[in-house]
Backbone as JSON, one array per atom type, in Angstrom:
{
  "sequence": "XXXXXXXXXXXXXXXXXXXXXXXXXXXXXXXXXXXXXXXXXXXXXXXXXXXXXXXXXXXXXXXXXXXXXXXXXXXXXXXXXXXXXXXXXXXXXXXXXXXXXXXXXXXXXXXXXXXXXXXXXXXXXXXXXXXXXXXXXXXXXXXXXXXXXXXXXXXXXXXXXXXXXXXXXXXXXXXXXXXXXX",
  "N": [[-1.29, 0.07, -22.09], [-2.85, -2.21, -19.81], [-2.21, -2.95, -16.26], [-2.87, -4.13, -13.38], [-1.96, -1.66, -10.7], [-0.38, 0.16, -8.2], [-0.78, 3.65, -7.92], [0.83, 3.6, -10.35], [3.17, 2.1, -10.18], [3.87, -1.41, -10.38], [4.75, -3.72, -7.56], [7.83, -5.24, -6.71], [8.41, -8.03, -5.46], [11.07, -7.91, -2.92], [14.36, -9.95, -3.14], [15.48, -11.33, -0.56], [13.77, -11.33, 2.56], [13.5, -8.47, 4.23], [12.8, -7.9, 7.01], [14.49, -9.78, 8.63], [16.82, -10.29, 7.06], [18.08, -7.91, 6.71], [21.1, -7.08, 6.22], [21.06, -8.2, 4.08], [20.37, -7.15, 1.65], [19.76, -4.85, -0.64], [19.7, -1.2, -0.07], [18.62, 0.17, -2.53], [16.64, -0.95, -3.76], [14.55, -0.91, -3.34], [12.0, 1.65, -3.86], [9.68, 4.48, -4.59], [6.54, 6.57, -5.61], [8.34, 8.96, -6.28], [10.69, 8.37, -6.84], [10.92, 6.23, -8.28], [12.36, 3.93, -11.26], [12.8, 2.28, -12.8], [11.33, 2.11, -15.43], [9.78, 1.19, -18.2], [8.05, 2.81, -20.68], [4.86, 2.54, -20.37], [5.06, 1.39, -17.68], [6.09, 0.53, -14.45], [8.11, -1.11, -12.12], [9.21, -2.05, -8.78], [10.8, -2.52, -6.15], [7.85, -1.86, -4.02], [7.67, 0.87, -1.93], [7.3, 2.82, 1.29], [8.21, 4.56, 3.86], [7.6, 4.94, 6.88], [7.62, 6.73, 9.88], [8.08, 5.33, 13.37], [5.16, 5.5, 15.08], [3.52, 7.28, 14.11], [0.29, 8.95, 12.68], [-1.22, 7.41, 10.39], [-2.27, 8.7, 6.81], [-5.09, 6.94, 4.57], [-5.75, 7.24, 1.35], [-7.55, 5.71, -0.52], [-8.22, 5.18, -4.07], [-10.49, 4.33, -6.58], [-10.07, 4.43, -9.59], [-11.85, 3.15, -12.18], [-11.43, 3.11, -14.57], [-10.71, 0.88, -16.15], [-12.36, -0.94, -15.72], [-15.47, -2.2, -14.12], [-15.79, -2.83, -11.28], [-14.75, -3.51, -7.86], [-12.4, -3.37, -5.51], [-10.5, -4.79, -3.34], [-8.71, -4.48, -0.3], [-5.78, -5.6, 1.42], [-4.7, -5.2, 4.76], [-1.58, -6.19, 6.1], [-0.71, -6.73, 9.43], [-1.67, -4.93, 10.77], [-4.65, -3.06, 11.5], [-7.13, -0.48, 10.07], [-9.13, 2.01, 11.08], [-12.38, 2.88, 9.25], [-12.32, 6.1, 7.9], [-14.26, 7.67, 6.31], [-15.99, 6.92, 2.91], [-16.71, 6.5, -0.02], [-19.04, 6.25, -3.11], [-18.63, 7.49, -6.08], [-19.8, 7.5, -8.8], [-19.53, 6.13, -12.02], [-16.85, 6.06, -12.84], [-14.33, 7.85, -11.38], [-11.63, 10.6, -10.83], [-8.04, 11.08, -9.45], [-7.55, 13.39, -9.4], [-10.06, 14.36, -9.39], [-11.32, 13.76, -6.78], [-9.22, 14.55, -4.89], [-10.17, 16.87, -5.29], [-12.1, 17.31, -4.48], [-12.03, 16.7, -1.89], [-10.37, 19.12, -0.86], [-11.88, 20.94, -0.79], [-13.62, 20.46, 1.23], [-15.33, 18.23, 1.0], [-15.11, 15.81, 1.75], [-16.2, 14.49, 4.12], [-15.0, 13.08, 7.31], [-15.18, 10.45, 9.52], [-14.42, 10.72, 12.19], [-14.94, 9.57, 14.83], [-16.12, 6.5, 16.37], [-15.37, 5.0, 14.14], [-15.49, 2.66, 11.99], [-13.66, -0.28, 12.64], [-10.92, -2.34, 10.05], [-9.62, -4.7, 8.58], [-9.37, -5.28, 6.29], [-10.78, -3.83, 3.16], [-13.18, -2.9, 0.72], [-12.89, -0.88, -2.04], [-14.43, 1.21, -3.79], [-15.68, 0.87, -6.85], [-14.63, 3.53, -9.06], [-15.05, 5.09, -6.78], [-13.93, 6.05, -3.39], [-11.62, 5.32, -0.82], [-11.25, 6.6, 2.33], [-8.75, 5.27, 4.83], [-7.31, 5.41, 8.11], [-4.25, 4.7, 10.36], [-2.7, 4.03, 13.32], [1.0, 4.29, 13.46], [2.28, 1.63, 14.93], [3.7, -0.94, 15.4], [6.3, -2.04, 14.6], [8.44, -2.78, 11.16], [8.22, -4.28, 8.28], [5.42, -4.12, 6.14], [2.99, -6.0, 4.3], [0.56, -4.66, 1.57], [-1.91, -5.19, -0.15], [-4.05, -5.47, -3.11], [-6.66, -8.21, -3.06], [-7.9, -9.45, -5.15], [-7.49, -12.07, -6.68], [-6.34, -12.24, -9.63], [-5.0, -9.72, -9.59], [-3.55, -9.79, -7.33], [-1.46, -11.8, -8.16], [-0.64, -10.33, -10.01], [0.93, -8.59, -9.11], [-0.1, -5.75, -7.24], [0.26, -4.24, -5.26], [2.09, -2.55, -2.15], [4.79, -1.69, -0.07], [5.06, -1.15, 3.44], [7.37, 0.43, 5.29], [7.48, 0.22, 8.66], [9.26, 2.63, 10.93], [12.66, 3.02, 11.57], [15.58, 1.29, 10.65], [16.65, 0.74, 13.32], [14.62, 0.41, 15.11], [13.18, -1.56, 14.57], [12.4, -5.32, 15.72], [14.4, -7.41, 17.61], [16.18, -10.16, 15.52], [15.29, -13.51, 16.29], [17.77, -15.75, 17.56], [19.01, -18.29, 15.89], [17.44, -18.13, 14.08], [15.38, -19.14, 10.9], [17.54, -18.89, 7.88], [16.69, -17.21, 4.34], [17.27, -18.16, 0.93], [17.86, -16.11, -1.32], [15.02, -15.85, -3.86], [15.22, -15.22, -6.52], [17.63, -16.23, -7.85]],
  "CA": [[-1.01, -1.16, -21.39], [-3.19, -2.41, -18.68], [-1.64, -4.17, -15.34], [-3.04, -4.14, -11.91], [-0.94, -1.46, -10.21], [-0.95, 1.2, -7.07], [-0.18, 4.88, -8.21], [1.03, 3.28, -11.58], [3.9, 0.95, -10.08], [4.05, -2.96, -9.6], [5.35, -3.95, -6.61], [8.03, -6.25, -7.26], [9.37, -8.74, -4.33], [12.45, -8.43, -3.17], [15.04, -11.19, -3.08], [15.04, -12.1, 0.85], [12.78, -11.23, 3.95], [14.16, -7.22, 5.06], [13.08, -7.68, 8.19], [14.64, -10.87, 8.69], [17.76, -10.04, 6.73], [18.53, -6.6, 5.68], [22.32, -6.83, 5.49], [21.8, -8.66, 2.35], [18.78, -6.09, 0.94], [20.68, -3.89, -1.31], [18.84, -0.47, -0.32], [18.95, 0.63, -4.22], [15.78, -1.61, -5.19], [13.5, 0.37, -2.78], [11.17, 3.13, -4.74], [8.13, 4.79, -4.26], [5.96, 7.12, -6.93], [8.67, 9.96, -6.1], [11.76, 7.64, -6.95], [10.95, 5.1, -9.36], [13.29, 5.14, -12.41], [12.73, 1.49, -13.38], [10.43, 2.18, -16.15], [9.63, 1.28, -19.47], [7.0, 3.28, -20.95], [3.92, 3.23, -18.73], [4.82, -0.44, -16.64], [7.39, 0.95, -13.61], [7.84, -1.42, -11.08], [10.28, -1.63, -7.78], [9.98, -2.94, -4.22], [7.1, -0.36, -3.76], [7.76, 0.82, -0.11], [7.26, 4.03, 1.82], [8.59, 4.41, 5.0], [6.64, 5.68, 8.08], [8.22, 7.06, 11.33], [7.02, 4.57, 14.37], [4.66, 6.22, 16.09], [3.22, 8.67, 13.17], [-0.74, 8.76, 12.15], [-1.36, 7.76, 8.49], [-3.98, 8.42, 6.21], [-4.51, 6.49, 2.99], [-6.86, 7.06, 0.81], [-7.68, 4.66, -1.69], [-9.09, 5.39, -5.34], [-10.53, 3.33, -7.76], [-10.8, 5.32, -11.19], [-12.73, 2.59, -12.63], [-10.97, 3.69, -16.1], [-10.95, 0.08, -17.36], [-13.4, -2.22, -15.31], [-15.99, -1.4, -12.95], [-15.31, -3.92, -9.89], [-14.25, -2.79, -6.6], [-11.01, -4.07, -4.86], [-10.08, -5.22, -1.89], [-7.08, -4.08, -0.5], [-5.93, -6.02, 2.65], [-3.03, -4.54, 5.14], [-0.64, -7.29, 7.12], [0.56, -6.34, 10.9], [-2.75, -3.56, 11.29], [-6.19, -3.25, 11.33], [-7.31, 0.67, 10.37], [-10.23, 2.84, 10.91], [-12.67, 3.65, 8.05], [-13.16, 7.49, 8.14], [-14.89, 7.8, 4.63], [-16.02, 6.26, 1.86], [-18.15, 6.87, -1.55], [-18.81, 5.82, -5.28], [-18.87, 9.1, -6.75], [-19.52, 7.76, -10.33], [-18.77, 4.71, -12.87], [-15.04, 6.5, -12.89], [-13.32, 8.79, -10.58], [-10.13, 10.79, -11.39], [-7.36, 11.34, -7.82], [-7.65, 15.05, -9.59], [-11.75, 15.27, -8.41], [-11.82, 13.14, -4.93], [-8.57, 15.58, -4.12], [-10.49, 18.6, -4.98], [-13.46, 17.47, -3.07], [-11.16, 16.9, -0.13], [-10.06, 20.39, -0.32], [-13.24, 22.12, -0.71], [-14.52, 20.33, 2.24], [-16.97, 17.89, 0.65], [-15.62, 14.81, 2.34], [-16.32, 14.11, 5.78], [-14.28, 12.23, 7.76], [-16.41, 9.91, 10.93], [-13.53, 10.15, 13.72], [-15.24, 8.86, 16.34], [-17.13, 5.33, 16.04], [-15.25, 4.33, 12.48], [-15.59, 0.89, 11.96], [-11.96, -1.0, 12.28], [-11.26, -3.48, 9.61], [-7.66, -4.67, 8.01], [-9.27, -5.33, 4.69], [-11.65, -3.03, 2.9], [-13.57, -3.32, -0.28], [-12.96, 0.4, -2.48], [-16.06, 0.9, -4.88], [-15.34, 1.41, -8.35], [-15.47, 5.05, -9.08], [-15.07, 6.29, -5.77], [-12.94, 6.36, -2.39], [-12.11, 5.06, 1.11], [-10.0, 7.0, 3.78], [-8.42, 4.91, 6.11], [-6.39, 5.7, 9.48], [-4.13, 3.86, 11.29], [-2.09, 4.45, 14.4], [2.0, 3.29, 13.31], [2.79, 1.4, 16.29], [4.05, -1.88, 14.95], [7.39, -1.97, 13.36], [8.11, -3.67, 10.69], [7.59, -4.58, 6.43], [3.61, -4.63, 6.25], [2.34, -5.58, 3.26], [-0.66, -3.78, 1.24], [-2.43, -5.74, -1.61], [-5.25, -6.26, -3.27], [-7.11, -9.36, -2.63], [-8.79, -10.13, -6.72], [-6.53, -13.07, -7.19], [-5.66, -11.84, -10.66], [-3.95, -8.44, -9.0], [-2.54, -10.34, -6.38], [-0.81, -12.67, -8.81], [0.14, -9.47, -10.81], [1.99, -7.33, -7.89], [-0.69, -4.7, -7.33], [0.85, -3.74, -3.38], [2.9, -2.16, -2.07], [5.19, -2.12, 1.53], [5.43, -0.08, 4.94], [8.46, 0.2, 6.25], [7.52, 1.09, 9.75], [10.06, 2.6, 11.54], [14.03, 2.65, 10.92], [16.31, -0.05, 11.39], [16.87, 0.31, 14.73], [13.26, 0.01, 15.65], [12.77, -3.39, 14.03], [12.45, -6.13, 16.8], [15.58, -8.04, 17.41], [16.11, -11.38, 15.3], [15.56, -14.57, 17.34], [19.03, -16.76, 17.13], [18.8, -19.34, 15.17], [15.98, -18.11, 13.24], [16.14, -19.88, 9.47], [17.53, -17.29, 6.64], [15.94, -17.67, 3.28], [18.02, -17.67, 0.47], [17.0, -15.31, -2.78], [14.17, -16.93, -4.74], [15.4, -14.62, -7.9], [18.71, -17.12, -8.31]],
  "C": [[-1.87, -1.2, -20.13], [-2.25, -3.54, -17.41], [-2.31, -3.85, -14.33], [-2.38, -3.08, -11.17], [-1.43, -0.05, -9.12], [-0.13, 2.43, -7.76], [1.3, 4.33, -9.47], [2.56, 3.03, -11.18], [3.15, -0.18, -9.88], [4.97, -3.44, -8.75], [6.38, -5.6, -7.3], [9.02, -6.83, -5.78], [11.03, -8.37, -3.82], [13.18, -9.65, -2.54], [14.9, -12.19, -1.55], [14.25, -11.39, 2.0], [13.79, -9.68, 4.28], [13.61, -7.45, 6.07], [14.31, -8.35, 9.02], [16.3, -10.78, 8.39], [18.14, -8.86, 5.94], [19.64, -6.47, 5.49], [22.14, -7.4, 4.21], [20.73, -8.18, 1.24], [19.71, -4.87, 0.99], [19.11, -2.12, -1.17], [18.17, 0.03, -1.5], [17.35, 0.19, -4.65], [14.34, -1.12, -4.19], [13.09, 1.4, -3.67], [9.69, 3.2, -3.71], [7.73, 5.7, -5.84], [7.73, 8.5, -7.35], [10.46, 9.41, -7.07], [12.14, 6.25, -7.93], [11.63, 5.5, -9.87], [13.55, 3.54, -12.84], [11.78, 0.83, -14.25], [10.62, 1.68, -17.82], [8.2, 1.28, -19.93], [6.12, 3.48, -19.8], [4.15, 2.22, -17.75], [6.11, 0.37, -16.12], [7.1, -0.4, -12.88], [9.36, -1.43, -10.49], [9.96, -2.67, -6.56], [9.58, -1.45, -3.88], [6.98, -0.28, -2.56], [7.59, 1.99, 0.41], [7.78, 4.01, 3.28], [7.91, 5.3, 6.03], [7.42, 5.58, 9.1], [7.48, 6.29, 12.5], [6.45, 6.13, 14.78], [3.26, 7.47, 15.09], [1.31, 7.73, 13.29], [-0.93, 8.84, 10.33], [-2.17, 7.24, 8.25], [-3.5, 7.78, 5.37], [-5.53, 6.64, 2.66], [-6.79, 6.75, -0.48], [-8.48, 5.37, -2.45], [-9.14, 4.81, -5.73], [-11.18, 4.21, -8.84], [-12.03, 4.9, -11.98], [-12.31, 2.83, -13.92], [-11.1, 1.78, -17.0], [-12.12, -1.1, -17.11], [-14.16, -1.47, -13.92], [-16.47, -2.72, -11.86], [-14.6, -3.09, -9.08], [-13.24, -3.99, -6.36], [-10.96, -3.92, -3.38], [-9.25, -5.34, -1.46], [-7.05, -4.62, 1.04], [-4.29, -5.18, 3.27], [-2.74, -5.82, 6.32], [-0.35, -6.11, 8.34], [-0.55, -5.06, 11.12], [-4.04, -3.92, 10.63], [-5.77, -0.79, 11.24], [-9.17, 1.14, 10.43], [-11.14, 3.43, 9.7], [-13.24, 4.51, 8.39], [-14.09, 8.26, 6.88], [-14.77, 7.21, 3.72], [-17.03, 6.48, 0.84], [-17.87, 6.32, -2.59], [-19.3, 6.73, -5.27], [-19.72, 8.59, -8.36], [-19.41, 6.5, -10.82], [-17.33, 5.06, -12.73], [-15.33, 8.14, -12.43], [-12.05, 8.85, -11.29], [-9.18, 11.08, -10.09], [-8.14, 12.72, -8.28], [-9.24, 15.25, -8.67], [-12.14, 15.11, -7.51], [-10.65, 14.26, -4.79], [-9.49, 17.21, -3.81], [-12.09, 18.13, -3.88], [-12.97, 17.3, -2.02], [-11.06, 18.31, 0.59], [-11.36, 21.16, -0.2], [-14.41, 21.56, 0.81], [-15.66, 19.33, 2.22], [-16.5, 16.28, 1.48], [-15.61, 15.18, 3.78], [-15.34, 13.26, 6.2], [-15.0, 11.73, 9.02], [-15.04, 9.73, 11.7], [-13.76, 9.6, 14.47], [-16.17, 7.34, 15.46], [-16.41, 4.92, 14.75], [-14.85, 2.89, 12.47], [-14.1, 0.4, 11.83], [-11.87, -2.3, 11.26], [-9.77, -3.57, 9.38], [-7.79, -5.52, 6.66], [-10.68, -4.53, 3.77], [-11.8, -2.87, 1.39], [-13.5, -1.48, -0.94], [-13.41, 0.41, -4.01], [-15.13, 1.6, -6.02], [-15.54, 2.96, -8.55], [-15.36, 5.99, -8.16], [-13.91, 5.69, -5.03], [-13.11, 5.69, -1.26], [-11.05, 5.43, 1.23], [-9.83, 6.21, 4.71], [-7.37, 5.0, 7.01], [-5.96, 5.06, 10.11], [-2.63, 4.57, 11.69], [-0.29, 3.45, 13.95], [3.11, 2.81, 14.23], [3.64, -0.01, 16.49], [5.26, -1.78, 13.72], [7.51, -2.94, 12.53], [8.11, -3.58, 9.02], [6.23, -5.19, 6.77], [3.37, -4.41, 4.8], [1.01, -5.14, 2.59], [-0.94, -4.35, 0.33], [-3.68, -5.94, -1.83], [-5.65, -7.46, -3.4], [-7.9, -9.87, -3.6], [-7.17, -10.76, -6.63], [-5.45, -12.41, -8.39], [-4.63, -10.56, -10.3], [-3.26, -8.92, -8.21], [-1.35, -10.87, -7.18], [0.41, -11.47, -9.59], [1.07, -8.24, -9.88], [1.26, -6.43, -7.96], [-0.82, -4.66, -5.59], [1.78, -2.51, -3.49], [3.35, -2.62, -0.29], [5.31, -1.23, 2.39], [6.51, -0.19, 5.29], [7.88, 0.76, 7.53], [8.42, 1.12, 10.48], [11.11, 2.28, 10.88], [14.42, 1.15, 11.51], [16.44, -0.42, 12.54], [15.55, 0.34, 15.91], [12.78, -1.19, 15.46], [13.26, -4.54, 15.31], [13.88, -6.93, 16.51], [15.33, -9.4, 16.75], [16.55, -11.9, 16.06], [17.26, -15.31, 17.0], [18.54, -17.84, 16.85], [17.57, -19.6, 14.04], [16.4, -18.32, 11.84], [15.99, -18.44, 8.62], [16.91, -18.42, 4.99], [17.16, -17.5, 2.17], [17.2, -16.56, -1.13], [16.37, -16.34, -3.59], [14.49, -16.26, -6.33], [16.47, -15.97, -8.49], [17.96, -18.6, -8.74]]
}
């Protein structure tokens, strides 16, 4: 089965705005790769979310295998701009297994100083981009790629930054949404 998807979930909406209204955001429909368990066969999907401690430094580093098309993606992030500290096309297709081991053995570089800031970044077929960003903005930030067709198909995921009680206070009177599932 092919779909669009990050670390082989689809991000799937959930019902109303968590920042906005989390008493009525049943924790339960939260996953990540570690926690999924709403699978059939190889198609999982969830509200794909990870949660980051304010304040923390996180890497991400993007792969594109290139296993069924060789086009690069464009993965944009809401609520941050990050640093690109590396990037390559290794290949027509990359596997995580051979950019990890070139991590460990030392073969990428990382440019700390001077790395260009962007908050959407194109990741070449085949190969990799590391990017860094400072988590200083609380919040649900979303992560997606930017080919229409993946967009359309849930190929994101979400940040939680920060717990609950870091999330900015809601304004009064600010409008609630109701679930678009009903």
């Amino acid at each position: 089965m092919f779909t669009p998807q990050i670390n082989h979930i689809t991000l799937k909406m959930p019902p109303v705005p968590p920042l906005s209204q989390p008493n009525e955001v049943d924790p339960s429909i939260f996953c990540n790769e570690n926690t999924v368990n709403n699978c059939t066969e190889e198609f999982c999907e969830c509200v794909y979310a990870h949660t980051i401690p304010i304040g923390s430094l996180v890497e991400l580093i993007f792969i594109d295998e290139a296993q069924m098309f060789e086009s690069s993606h464009p993965f944009h992030l809401h609520g941050y701009s990050f640093r690109v500290v590396a990037m390559e096309r290794l290949n027509t297709s990359t596997t995580l297994e051979e950019v990890m081991a070139l991590d460990a053995q030392g073969l990428i570089q990382r440019k700390l100083s001077g790395a260009p800031i962007k908050d959407t970044i194109s990741v070449p077929a085949g190969g990799y981009v590391i990017a860094r960003f400072y988590a200083d903005n609380s919040g649900y930030w979303l992560m997606h790629c930017h080919l229409l067709y993946h967009a359309e198909n849930r190929m994101g995921l979400v940040f939680k930054v920060g717990e609950d009680s870091d999330m900015p206070p809601i304004p009064d009177g600010f409008p609630v949404c109701r679930s678009w599932i009903n």
